[in-house]
MARVODREN-795342 format. One record per residue: x, y, z of N, C-alpha, C, O in turn. Coordinates in pm, whole numbers, plus 50000, padded with zeros to 5 digits. Each point is the difference from the previous one (the first is absolute). Example, Ala and Ser with C-alpha at 12.3 -4.5 7.8 and 13.67 -1.06 7.14 Angstrom:
! residues 2
513194943150780499115011950000500905012050000501044999850066498615010749862500825011950006499235010950073500515011150017
END
This chain:
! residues 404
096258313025288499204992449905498875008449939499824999749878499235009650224499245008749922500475005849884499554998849886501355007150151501275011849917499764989049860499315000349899501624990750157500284994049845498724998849964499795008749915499124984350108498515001249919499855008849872499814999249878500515015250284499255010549874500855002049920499615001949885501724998650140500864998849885499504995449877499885006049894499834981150139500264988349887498365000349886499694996649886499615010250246498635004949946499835015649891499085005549938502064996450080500415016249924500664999649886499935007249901500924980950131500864995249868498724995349918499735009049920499414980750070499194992749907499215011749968499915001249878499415008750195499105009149969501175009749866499425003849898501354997850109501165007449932499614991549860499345004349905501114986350105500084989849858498745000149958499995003749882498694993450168498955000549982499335011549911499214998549907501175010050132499825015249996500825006349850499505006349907501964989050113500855000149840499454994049895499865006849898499654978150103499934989749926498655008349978499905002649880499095002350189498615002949949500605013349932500464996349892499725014850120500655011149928500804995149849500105006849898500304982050122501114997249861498644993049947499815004649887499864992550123498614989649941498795004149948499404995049905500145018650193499375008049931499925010549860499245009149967501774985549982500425008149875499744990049938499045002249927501464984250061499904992149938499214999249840500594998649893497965002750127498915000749949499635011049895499414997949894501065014950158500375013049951501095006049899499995008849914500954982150138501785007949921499584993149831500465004749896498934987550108500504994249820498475006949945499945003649883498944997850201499355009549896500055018150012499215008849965501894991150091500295015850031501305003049832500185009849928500424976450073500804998549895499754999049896500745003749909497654988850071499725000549906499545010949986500525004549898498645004450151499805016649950500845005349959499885003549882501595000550202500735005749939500744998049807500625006749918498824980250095500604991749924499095000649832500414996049891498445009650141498705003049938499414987749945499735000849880499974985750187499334992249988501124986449979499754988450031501685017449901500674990549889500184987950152500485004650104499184984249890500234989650114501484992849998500644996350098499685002849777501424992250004501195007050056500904994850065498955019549895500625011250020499555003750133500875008350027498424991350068499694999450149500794989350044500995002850068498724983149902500554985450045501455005149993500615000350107500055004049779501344998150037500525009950112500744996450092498905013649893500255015450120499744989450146500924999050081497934994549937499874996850134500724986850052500154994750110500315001949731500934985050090501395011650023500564999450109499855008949806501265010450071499935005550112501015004550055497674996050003499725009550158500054991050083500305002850116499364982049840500164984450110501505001950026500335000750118500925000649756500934994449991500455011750116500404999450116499355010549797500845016550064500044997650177500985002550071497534991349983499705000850133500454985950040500145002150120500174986149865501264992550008501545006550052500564999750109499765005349776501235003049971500565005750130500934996050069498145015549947500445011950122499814993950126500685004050094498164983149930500664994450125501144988750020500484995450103499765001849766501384991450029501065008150024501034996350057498675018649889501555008050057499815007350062500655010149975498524990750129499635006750113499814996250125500165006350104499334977749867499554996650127501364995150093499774998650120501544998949836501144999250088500465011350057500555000350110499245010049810500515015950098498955003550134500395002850114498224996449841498754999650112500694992150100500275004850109500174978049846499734993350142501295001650042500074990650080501115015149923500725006650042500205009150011501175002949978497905008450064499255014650065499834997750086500315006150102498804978749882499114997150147500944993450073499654997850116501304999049857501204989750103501165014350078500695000050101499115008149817500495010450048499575013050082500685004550092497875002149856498955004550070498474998350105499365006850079500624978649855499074994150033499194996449970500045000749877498674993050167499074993549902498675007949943499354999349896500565011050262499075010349992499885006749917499154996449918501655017350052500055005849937500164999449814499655008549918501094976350055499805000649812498364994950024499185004749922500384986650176498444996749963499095012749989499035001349925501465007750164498875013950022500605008149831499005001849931501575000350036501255005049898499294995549914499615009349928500024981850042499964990549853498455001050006499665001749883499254998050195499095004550031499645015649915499155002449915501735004950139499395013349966500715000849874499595010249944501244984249988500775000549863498684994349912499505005849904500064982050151499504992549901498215008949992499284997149904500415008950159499105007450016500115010849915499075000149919501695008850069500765012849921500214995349847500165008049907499824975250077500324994749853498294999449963499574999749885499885000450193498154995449955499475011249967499325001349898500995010750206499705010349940500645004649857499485008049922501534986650063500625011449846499374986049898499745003049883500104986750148499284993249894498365003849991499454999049891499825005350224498625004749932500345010849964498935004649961501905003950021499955016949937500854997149843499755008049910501264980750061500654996149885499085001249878499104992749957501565021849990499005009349857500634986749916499184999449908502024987050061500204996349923500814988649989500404998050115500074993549811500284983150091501375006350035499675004350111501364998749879501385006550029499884999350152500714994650086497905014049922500205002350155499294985850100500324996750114498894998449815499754987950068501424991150017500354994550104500225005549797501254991450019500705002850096500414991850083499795019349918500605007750150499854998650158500715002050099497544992249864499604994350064499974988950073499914998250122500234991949753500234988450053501914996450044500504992750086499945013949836501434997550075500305007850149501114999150053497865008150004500015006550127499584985550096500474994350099498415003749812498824987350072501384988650019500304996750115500324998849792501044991150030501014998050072500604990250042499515024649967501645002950101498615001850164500895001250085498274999349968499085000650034500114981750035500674994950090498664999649831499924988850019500814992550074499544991550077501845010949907501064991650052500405003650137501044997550061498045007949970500364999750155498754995150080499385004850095500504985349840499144988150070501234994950068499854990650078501305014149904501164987450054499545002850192500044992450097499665018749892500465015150173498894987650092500384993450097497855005949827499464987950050500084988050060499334994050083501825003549843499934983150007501754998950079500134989150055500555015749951501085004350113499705002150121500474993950096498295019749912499124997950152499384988450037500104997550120499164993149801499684987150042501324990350049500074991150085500705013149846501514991550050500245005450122500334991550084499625022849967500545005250122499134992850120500564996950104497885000549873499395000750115499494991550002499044999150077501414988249825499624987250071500634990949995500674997849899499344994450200500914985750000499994992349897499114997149919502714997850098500174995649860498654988649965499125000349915501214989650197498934987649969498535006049951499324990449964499995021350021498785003149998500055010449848498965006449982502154995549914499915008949948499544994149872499585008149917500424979950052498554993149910498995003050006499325001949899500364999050189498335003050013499925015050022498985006049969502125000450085499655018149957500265000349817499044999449924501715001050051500514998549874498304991849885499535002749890500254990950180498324991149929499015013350023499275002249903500605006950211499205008250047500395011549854499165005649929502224995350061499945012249900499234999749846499355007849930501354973150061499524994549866498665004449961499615006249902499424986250261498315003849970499425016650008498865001949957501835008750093500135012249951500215005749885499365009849963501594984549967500644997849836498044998249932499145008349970500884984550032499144988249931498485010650028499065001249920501055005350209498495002850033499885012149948498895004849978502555003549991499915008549916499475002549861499025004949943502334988250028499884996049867498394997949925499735004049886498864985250250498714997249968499485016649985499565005249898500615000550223498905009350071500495016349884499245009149967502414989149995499685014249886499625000049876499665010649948500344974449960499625006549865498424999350011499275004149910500284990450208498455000249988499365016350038498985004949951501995002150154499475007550036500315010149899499195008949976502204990149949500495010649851498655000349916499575010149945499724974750053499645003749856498735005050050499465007249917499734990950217499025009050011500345013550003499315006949926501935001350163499995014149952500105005949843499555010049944501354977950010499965000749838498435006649954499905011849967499284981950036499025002749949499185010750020498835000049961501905013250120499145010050058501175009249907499645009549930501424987450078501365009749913501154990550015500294993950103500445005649759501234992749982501445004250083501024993349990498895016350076500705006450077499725002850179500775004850083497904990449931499814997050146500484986550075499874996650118500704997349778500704988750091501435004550087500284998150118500475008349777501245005150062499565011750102500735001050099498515005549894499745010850163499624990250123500175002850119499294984849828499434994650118501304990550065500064996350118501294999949742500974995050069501235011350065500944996450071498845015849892500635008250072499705005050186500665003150098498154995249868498904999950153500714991850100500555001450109499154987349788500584985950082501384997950063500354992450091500465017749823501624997750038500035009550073500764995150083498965017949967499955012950062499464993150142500665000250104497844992649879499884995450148500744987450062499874996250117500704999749813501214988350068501225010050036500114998650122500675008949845500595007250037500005008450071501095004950030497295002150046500265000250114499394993250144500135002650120499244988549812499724985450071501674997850053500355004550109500344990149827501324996750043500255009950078500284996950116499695016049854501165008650075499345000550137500744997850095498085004549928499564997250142500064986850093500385001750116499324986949848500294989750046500944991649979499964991050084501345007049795500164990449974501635000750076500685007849934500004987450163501035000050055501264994849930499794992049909501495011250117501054997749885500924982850132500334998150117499644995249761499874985650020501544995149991500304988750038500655020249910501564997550009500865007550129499935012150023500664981150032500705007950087501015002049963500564991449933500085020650097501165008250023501064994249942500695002549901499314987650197501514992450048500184990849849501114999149947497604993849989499904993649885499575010949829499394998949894501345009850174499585006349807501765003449934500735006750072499564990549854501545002249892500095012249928499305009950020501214989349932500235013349952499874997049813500354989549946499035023249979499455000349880501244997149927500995006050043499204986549859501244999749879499364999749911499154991549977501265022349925499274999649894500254987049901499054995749935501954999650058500724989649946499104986849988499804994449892499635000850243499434987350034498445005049920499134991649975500745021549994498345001049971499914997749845499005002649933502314991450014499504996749875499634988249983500494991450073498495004749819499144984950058501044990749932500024988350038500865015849863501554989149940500504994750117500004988050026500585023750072500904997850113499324995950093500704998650100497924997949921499184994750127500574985449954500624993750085499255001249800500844986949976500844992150118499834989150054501255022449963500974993650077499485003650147500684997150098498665006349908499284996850151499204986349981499914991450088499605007949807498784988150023501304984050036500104990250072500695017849803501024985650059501254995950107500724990350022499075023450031500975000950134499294988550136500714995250088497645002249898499804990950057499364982949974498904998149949501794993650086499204989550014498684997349949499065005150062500694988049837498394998849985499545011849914499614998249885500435011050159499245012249927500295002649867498935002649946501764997849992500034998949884499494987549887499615000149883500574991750200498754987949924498915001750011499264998649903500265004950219498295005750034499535012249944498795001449983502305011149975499725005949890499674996149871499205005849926501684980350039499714997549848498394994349997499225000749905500534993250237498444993749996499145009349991499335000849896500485008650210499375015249992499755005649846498865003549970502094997349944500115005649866499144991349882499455004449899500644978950161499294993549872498724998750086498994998649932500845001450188498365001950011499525012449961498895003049953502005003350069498735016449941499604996949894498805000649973502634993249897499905004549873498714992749960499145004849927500834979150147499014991549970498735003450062499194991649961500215017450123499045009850068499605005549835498924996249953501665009449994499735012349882498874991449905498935004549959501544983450020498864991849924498245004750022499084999549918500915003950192498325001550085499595010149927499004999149930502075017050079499825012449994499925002649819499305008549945501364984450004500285005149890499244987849873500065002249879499494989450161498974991949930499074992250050499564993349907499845003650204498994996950057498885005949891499614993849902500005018050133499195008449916499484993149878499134991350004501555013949866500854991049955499564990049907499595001349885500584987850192499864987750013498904995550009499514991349927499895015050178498644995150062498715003649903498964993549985501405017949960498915002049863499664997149854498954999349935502714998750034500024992249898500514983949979500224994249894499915000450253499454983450046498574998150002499344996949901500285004650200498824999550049499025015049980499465002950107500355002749827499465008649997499095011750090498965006049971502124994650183499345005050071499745018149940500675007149925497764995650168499705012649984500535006450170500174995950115499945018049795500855010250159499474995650113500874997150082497965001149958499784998750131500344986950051500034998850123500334987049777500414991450055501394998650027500394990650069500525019249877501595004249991499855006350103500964999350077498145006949957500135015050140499454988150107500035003850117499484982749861499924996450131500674989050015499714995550111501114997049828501164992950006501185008450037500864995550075499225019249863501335002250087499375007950147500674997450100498695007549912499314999950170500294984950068500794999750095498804991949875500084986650085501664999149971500604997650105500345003849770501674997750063500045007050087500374994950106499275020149895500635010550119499614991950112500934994350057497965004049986499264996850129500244987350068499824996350116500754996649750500844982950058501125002950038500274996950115500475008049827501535010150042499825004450083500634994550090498745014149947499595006450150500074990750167500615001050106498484991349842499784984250097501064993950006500364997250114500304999849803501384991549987500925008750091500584996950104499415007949868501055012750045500155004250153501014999550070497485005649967499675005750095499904988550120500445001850114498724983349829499644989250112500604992049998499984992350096500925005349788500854983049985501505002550046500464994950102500385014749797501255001550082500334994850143500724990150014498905014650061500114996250163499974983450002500894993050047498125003249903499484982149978501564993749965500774994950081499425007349773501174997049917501374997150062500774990550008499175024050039501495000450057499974992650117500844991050004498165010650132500174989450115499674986349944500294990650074499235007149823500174980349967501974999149927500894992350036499185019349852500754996649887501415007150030501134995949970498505015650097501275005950007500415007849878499864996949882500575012050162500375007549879500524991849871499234999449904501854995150089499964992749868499194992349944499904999749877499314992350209499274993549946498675004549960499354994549912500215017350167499115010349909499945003749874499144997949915502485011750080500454999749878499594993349861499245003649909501874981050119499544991449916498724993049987499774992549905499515009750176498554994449978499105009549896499244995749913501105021150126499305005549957500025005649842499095006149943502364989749996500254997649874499184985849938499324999749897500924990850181499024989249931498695001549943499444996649895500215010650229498175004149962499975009449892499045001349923501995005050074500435011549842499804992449885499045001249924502054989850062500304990249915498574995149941499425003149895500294989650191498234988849998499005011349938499144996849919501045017250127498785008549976500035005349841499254999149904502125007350124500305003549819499974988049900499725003349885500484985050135499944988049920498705001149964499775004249887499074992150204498454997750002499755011149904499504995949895500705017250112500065013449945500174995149891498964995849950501995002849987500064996849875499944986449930500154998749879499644992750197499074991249964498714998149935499674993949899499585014250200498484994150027499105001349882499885009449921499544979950084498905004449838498615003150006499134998949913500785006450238498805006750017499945015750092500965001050076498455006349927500355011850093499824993250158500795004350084498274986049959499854996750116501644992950065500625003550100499614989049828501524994050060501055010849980500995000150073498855008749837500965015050004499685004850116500855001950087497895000649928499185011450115501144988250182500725004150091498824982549873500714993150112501375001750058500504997450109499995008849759501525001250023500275014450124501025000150069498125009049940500255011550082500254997350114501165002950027498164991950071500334995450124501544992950028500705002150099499644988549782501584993650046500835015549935500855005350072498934998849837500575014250000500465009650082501095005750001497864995650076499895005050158501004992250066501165003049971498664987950109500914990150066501495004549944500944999750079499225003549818501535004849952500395009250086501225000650019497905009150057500265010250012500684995150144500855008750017499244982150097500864994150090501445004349974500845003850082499254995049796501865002149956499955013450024499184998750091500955009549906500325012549994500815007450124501035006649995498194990050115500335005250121500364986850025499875000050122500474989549850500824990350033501325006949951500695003650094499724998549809501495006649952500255010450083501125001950048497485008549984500905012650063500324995750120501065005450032498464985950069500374997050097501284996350007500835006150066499424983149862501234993449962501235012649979501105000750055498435006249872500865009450001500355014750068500975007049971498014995850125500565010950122500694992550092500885005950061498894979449970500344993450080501644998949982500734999650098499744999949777501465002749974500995011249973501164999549958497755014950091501255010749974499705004550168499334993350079501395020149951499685006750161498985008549962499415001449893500455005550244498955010350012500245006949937499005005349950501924998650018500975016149906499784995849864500055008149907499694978150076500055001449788498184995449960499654998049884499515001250219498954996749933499455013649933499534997949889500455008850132499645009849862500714996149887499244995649914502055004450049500624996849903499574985749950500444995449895499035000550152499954984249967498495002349964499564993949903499545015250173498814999849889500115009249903499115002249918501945003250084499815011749831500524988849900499575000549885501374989050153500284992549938499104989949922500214995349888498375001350227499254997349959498725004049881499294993749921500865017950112499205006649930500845007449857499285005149915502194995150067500385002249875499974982249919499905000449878500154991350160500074988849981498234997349922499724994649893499455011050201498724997149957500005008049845499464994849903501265019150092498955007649952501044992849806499545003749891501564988150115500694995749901499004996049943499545003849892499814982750232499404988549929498735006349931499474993849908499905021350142498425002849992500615008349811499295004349909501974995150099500495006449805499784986349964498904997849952502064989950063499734990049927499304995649966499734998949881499424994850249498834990349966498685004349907499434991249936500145021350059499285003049915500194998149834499154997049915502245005950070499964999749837500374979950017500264994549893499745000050183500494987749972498744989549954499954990749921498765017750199499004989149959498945005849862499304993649920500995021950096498775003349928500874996549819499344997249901501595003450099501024994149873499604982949990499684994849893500414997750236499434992049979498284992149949499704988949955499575022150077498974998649971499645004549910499014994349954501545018849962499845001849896500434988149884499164998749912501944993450079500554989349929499124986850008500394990749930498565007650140499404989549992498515004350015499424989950039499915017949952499095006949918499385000549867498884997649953502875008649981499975002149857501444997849966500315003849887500604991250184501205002849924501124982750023499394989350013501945010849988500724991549962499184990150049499444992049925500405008050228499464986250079498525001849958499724999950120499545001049844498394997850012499994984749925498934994050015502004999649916499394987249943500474991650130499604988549979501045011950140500374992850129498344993150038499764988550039499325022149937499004995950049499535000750145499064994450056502075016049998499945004150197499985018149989500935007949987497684994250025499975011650024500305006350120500215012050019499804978050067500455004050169501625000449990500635003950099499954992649802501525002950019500535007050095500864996150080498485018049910501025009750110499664995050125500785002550092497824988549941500024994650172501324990549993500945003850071499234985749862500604990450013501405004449998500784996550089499555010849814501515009250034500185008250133501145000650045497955005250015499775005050158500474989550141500565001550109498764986549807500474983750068500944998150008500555000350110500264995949751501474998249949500625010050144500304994550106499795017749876500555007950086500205003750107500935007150039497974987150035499594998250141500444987550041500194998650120500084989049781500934988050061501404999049976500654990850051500105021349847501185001250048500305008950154501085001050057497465005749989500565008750076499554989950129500645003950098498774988349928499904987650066501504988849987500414993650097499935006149833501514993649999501125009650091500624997750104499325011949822500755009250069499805002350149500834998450090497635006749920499784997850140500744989650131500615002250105498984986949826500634988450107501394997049973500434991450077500435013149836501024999650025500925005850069501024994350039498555022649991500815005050052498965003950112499985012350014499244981750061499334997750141500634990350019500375000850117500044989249834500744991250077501164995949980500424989250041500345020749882501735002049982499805007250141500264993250100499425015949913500005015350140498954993850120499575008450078499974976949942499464996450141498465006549987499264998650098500395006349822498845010849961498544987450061498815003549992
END
């Protein structure tokens, strides 16, 4: 039980540690773009929604070969691996004389990225099935605490040099890598690792794995419309919030601090709650409801205070998440959970291409364009809704076609 601890304490420090490194650029990359760019902003905007897409792309077709490395080598070594890769990408982005090479960059950072699957496979190895909600909630609030703790800390190095953010996320990936290599023990045994097919590592052909079992392939299709309906936050919150209600930066910089930090809580203290009242499915489906209710209010509300209200049931969404992954290590063996999180994570990185052009298209059209006489500027929340209650239909249907 120690063992597993520190394990499980090495894994979150890992994610913690990535998510702050990927985050710390954040703040930096679009006015590094705009220099190169010599001020022109539209001509920056479009380059950096191509470096979102580019760094998408490469973990949807990467992250199934990673988590079948790790089903084959193990879990250790792509985490230490991907560590010192993604470190080696920070460095050639602070020395990048020009965007070519930043791009280079970020498609390193992506193929990089997708072996978040090696993570969340070791959480499958070393803990009981009944308990892997609430590890799986532990990674979420790692996710989330990242995500808070790097663009704050990017944009203060920002301000000393536009290029000291990436040395400080290269730092960061260099000392997790050999953080891992000294302590972190390899969590697959022997007897449970398969052998590599290059064949299965294409994310087309992971398909017929997802539907070789029971259930999983419906809980993929749920997985896919919550991300896509997730993208609403990332890609117009912002947004929204300034030309609704007219917030100034520091009230945007402390509304999304309080999502991270409610996400965090949700994540980190409730899971465990959820699942011993609700049970995994009924987590699940609960935690889409509070989606539903939150993005509605979202685009509802006709004041920033009942908007501002909506964050907390927002949060509460976040129950679903590691409600599905549970649901779903619980249905392959020891030998395919890597594959089943690269699956996860090419699956994510589809929805992280879609959903962006879906809402910010949407929000552009009711702004200034076809829809603005609708008179619902929150459209893209309420379409986030729409999407999150087909994936709530879906949900309970095939949890309880499969006994789920």
């Amino acid at each position: 039980m120690p063992a597993r601890r520190a394990a499980l304490a090495f894994v979150l420090v890992t994610v913690v540690l990535d998510l702050l490194a990927l985050g710390i650029i954040v703040p930096v990359l679009p006015m590094l773009l705009l220099e190169f760019e010599a001020g022109d902003s539209a001509r920056a905007a479009t380059i950096y929604g191509l470096f979102l897409t580019v760094f998408a792309f490469m973990q949807f077709l990467c992250a199934p070969a990673l988590g079948l490395l790790s089903d084959r080598f193990g879990r250790r070594p792509v985490i230490i691996l991907s560590n010192i890769a993604l470190g080696l990408n920070y460095v050639l982005m602070a020395w990048a004389p020009s965007i070519g090479w930043l791009l280079l960059g970020r498609v390193l950072a992506g193929i990089c990225a997708a072996s978040i699957s090696a993570p969340s496979a070791y959480i499958a190895d070393v803990t009981p099935p009944e308990k892997r909600a609430a590890a799986f909630g532990w990674i979420g609030a790692a996710f989330g605490l990242g995500f808070v703790l790097g663009p704050a800390v990017g944009g203060l190095l920002g301000e000393f040099h536009p290029r000291l953010p990436f040395v400080a996320a290269a730092l960061l990936s260099f000392a997790n890598a050999i953080y891992g290599t000294l302590v972190l023990p390899e969590s697959l045994a022997p007897e449970n690792r398969s052998a590599f097919d290059l064949k299965r590592a294409n994310p087309l052909a992971g398909l017929r794995f997802l539907s070789s079992h029971p259930m999983v392939l419906g809980l993929f299709g749920v997985l896919f419309l919550s991300r896509v309906a997730h993208d609403a936050l990332p890609s117009t919150f912002v947004l929204y919030a300034q030309s609704r209600f007219a917030w100034p930066m520091s009230t945007l910089g402390l509304a999304l601090a309080l999502m991270g930090v409610s996400s965090a809580v949700v994540q980190a203290g409730l899971i465990r709650f959820f699942v011993a009242k609700f049970r995994e499915r009924g987590s699940l489906l609960l935690g889409l409801l509070f989606g539903i209710v939150g993005f509605c209010l979202m685009g509802l509300a006709p004041t920033s205070l009942l908007f501002s209200s909506a964050i907390p049931l927002i949060a509460l969404w976040g129950v679903a998440n590691p409600a599905i992954q549970a649901l779903l290590t619980q249905r392959v063996g020891p030998n395919e959970q890597g594959h089943l999180q690269g699956m996860i994570a090419a699956v994510q990185g589809i929805a992280g291409m879609a959903g962006p052009q879906i809402f910010t298209i949407t929000f552009a059209a009711t702004v200034g364009g076809g829809l603005s006489s609708l008179g619902l500027p929150g459209l893209p929340f309420l379409v986030a809704a729409a999407i999150l209650a087909v994936a709530g239909v879906l949900a309970g249907r095939v949890t309880q076609l499969a006994g789920g």
